[in-house]
DSSP file (Angstrom, degrees, kcal/mol; ACC not computed):
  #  RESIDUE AA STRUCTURE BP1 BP2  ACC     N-H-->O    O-->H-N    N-H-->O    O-->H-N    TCO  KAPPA ALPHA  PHI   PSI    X-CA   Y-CA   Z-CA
    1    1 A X              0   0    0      0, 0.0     2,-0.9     0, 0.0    19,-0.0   0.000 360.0 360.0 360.0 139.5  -52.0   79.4  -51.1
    2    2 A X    >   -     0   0    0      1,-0.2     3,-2.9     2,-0.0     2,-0.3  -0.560 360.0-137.7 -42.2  83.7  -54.4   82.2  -50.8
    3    3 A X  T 3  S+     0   0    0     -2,-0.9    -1,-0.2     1,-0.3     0, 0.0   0.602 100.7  73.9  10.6 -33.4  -54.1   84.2  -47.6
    4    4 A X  T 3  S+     0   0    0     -2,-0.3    -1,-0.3     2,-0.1     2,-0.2   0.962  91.0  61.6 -78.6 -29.8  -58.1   84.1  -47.7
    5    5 A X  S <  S-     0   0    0     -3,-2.9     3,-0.1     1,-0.1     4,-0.0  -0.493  71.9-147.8 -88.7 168.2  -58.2   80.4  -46.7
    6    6 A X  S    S-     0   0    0      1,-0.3     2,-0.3    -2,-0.2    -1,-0.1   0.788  86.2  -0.1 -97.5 -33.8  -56.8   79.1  -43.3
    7    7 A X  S  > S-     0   0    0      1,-0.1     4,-2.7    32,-0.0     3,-0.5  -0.947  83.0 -99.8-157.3 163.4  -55.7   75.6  -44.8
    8    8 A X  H  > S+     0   0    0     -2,-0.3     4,-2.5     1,-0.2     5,-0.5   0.924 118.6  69.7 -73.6 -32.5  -56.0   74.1  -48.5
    9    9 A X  H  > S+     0   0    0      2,-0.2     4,-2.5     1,-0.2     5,-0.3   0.982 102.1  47.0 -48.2 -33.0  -59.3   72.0  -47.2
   10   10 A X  H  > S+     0   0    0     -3,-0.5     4,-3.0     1,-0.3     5,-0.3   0.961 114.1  43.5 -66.7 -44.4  -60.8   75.4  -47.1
   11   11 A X  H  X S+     0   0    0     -4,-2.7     4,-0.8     1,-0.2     5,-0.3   0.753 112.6  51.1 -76.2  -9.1  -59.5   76.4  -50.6
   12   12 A X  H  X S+     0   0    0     -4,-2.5     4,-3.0     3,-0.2     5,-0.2   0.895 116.0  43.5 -76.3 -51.3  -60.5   73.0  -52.2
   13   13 A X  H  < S+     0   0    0     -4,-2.5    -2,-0.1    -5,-0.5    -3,-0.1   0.923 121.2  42.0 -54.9 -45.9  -64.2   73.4  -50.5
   14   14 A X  H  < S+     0   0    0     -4,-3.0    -1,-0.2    -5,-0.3    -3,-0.1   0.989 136.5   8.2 -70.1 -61.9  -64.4   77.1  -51.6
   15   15 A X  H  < S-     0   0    0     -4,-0.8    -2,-0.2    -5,-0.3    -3,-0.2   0.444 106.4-100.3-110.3   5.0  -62.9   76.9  -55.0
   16   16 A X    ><  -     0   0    0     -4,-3.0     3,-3.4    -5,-0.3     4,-0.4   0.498  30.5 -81.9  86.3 144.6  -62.5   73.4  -56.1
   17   17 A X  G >  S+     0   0    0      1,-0.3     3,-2.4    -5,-0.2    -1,-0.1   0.828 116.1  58.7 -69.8 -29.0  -60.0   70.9  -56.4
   18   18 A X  G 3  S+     0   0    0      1,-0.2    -1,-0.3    -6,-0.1    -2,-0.1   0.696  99.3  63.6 -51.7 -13.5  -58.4   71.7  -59.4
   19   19 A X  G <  S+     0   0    0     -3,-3.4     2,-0.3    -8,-0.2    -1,-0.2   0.556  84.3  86.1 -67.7  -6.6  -57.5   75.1  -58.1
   20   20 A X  S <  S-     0   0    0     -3,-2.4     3,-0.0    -4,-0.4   -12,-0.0  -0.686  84.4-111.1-114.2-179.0  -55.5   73.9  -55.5
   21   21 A X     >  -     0   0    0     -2,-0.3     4,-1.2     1,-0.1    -1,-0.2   0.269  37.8 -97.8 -79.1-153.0  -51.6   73.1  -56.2
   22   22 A X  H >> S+     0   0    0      2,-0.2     4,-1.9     3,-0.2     3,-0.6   0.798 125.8  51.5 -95.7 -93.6  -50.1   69.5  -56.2
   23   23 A X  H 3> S+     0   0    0      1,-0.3     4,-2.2     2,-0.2    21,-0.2   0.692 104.1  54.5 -11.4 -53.1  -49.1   70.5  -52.4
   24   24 A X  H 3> S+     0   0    0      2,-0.2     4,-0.6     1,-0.2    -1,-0.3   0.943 105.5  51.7 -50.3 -61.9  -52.1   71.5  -51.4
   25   25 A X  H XX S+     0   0    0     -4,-1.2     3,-1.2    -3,-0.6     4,-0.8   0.920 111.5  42.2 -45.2 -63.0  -53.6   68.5  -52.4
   26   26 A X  H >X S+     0   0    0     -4,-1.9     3,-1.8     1,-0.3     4,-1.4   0.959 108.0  64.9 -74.4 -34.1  -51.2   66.0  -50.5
   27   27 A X  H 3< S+     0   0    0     -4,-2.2     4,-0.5    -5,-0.5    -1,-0.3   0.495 100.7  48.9 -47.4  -7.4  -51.4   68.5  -47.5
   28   28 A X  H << S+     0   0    0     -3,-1.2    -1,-0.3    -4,-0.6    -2,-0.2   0.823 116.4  43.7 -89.2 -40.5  -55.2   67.7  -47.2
   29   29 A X  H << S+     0   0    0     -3,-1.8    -2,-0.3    -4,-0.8    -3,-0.1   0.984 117.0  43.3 -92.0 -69.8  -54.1   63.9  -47.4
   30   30 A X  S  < S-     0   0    0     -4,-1.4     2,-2.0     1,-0.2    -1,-0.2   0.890  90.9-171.4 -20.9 -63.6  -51.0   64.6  -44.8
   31   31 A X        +     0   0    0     -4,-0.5    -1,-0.2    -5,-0.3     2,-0.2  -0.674  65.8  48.4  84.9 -67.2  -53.9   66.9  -42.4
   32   32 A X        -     0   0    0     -2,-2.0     6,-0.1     1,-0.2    10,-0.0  -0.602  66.4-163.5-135.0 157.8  -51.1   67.9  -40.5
   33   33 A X        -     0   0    0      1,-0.3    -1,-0.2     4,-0.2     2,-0.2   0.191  41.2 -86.7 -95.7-133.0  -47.4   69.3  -40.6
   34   34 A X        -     0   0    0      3,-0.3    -1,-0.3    34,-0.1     5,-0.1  -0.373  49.8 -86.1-105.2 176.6  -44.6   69.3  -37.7
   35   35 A X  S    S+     0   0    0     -2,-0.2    -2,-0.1     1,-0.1     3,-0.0   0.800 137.1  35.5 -37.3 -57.6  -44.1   71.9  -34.9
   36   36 A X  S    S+     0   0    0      2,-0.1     2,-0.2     0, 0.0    -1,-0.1   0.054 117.2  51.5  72.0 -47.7  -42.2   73.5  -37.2
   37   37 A X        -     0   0    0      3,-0.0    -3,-0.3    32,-0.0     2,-0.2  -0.692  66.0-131.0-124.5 150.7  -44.0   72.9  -40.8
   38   38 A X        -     0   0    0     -2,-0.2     4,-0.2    -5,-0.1     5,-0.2  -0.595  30.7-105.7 -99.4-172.9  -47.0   73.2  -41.9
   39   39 A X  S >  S+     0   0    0     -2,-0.2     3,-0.8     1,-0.2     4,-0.3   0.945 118.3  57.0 -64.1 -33.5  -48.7   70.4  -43.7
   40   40 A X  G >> S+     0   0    0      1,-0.3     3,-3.5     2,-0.2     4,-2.2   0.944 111.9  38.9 -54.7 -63.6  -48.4   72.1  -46.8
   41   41 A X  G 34 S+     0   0    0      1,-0.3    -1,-0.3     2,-0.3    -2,-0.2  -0.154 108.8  57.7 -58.2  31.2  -44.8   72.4  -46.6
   42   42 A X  G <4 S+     0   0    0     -2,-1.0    -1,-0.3    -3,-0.8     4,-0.2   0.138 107.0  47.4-137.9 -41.2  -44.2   69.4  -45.3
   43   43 A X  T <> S+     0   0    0     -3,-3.5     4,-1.1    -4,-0.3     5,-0.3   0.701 113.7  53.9-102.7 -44.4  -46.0   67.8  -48.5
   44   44 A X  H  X S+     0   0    0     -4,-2.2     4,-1.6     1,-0.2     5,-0.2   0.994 104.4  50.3 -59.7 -52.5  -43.6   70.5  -50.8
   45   45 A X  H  > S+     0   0    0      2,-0.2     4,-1.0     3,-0.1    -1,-0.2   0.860 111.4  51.1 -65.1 -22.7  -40.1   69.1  -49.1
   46   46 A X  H >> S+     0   0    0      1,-0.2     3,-3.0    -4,-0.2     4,-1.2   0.807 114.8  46.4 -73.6 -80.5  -41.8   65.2  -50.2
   47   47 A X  H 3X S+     0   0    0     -4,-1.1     4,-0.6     1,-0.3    -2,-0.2   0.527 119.5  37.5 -31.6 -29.0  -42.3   66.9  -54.0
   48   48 A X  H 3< S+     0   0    0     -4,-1.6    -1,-0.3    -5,-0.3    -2,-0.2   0.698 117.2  48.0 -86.3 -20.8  -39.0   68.3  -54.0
   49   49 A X  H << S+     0   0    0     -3,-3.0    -2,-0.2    -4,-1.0    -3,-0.1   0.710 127.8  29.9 -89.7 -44.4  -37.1   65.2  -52.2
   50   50 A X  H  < S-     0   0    0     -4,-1.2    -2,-0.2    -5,-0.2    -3,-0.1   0.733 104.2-133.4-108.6 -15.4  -39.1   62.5  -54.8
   51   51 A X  S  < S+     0   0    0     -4,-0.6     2,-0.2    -5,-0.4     3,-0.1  -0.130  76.3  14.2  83.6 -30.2  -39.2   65.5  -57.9
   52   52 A X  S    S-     0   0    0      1,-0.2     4,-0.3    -6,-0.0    -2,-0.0  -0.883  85.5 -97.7-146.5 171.4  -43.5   64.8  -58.9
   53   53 A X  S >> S+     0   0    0     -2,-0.2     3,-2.7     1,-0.1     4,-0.7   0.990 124.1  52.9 -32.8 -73.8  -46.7   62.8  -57.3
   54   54 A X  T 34 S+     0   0    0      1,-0.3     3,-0.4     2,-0.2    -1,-0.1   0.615  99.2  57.9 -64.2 -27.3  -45.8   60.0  -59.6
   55   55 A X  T 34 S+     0   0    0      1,-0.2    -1,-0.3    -8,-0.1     4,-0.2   0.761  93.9  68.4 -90.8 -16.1  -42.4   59.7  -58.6
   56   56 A X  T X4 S+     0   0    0     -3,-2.7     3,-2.0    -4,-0.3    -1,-0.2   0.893  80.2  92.0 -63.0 -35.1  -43.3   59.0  -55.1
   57   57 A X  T 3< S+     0   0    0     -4,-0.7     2,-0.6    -3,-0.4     3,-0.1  -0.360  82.4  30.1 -52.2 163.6  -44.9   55.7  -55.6
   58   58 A X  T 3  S+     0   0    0      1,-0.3    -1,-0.2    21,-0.0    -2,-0.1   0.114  88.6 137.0  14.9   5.9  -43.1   52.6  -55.4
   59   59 A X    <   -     0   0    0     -3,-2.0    -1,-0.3    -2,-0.6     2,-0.1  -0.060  65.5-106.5 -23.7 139.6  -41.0   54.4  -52.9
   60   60 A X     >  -     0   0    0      1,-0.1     4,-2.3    -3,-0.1    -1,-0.1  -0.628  25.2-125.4 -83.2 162.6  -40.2   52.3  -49.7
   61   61 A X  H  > S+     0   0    0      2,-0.2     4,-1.1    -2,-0.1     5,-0.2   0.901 115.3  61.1 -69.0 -24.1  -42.3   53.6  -46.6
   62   62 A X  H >4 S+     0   0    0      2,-0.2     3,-2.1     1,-0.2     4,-0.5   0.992 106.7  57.9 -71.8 -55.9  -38.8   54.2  -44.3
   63   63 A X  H >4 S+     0   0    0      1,-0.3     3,-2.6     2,-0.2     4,-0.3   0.895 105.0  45.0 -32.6 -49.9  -38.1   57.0  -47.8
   64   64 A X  H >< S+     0   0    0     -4,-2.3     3,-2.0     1,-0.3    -1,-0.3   0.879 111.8  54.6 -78.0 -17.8  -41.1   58.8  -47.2
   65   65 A X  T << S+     0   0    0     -3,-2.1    -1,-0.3    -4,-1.1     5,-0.2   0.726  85.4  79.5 -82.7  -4.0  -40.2   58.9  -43.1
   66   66 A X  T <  S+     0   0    0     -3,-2.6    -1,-0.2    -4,-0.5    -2,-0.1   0.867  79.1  86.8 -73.7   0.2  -37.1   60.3  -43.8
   67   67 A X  S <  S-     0   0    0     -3,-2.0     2,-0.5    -4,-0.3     3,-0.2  -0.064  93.4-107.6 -59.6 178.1  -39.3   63.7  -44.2
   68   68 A X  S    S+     0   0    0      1,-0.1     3,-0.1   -26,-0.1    -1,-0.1  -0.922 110.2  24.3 -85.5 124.6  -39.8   65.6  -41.0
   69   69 A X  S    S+     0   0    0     -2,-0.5     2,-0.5     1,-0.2    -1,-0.1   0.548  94.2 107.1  58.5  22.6  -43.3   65.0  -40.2
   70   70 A X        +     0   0    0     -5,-0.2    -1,-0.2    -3,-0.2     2,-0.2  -0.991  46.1 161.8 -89.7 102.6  -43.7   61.8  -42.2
   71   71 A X     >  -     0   0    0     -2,-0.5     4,-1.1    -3,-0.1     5,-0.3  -0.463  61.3 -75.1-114.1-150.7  -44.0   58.9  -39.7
   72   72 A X  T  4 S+     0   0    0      1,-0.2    -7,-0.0    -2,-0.2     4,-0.0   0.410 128.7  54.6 -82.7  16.0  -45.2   55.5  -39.8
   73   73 A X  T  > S+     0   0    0      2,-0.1     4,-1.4     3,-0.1    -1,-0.2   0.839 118.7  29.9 -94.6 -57.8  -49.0   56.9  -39.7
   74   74 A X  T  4 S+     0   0    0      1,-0.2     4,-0.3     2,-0.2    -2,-0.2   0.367 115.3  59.5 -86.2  -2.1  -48.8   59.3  -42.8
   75   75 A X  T  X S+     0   0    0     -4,-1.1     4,-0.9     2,-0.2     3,-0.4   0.703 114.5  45.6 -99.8 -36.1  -45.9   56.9  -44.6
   76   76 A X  H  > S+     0   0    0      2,-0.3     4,-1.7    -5,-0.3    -2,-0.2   0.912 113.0  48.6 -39.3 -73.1  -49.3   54.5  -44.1
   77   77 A X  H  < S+     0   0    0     -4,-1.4    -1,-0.2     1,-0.3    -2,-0.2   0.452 111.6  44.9 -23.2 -54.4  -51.5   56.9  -45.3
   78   78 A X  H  > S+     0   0    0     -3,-0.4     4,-0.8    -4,-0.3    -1,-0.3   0.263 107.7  55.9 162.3 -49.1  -49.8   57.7  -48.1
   79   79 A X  H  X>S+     0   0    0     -4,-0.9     4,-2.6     2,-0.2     5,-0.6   0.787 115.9  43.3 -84.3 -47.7  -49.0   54.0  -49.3
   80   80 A X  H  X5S+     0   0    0     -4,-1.7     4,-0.6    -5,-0.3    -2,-0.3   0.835 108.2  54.6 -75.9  -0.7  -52.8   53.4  -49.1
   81   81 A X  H  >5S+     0   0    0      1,-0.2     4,-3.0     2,-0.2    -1,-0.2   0.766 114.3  41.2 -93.9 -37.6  -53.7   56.5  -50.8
   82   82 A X  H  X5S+     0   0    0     -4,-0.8     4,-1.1     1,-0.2    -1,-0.2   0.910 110.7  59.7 -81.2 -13.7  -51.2   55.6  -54.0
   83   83 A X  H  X5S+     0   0    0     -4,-2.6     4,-2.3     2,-0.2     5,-0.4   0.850 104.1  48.6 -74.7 -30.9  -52.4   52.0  -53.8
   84   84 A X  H  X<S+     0   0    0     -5,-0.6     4,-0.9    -4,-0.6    -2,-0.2   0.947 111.6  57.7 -78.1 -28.4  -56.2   53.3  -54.4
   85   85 A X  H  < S+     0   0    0     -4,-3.0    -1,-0.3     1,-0.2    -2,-0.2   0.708 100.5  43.5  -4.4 -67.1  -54.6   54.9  -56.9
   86   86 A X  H >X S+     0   0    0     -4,-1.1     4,-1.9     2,-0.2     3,-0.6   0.691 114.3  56.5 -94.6 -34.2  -53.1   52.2  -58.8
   87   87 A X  H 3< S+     0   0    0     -4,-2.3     4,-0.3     1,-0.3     5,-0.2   0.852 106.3  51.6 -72.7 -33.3  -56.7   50.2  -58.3
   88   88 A X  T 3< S+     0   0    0     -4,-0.9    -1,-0.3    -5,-0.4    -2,-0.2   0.516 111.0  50.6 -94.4  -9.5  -58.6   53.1  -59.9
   89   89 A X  T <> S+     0   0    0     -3,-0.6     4,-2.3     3,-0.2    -2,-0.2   0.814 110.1  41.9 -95.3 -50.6  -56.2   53.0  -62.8
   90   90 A X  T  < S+     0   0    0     -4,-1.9    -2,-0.2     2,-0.2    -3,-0.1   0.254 109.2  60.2 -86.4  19.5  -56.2   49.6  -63.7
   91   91 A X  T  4 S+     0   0    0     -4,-0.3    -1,-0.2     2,-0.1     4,-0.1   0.563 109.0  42.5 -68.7 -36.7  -59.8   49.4  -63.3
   92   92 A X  T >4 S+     0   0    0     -5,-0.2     3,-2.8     1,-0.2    -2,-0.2   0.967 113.6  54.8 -75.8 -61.9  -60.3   52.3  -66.1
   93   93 A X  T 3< S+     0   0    0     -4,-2.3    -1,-0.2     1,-0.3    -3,-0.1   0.481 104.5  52.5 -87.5  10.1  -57.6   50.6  -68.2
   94   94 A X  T 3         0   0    0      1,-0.1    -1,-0.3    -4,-0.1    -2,-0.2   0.169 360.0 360.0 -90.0  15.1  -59.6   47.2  -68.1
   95   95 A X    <         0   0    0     -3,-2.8    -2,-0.2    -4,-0.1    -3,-0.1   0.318 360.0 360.0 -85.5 360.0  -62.8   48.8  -69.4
């Protein structure tokens, strides 16, 4: 992430959301890391632990808690966020 922003909301706002990485992205969705982590990196060990976005879906929620700084809030989060997902997708592919 650019040094010039404090957090990826700032670089999404500033430069748009296709500039910012796949991390970035779920770290806006996450808002917050550990003690320890930040959000971003936090959202990079799920991308490295599941290999893509896509491959996180149909995941159980206890998977995604096994992160450090996943709990039952952001495994929540994170369930509804790929479910809205999955609505917006077979909505386009019944047009």
């Amino acid at each position: 992430m650019n040094d010039s922003f404090n957090h990826p909301g700032g670089k999404l706002r500033r430069q748009g959301a296709n500039t910012c990485t796949n991390a970035e992205l779920f770290a806006i969705l996450l808002n917050t890391g550990t003690k320890n982590k930040t959000a971003v990196e936090v959202a990079q060990e799920m991308l490295d632990k599941f290999g893509s976005i896509t491959n996180i879906m149909g995941h159980k929620m206890s998977e995604l808690m096994e992160i450090e700084g996943i709990g039952p809030t952001k495994a929540t989060q994170i369930a509804a966020f790929y479910e809205l997902v999955s609505r917006v997708i077979r909505h386009i592919e019944a047009q």
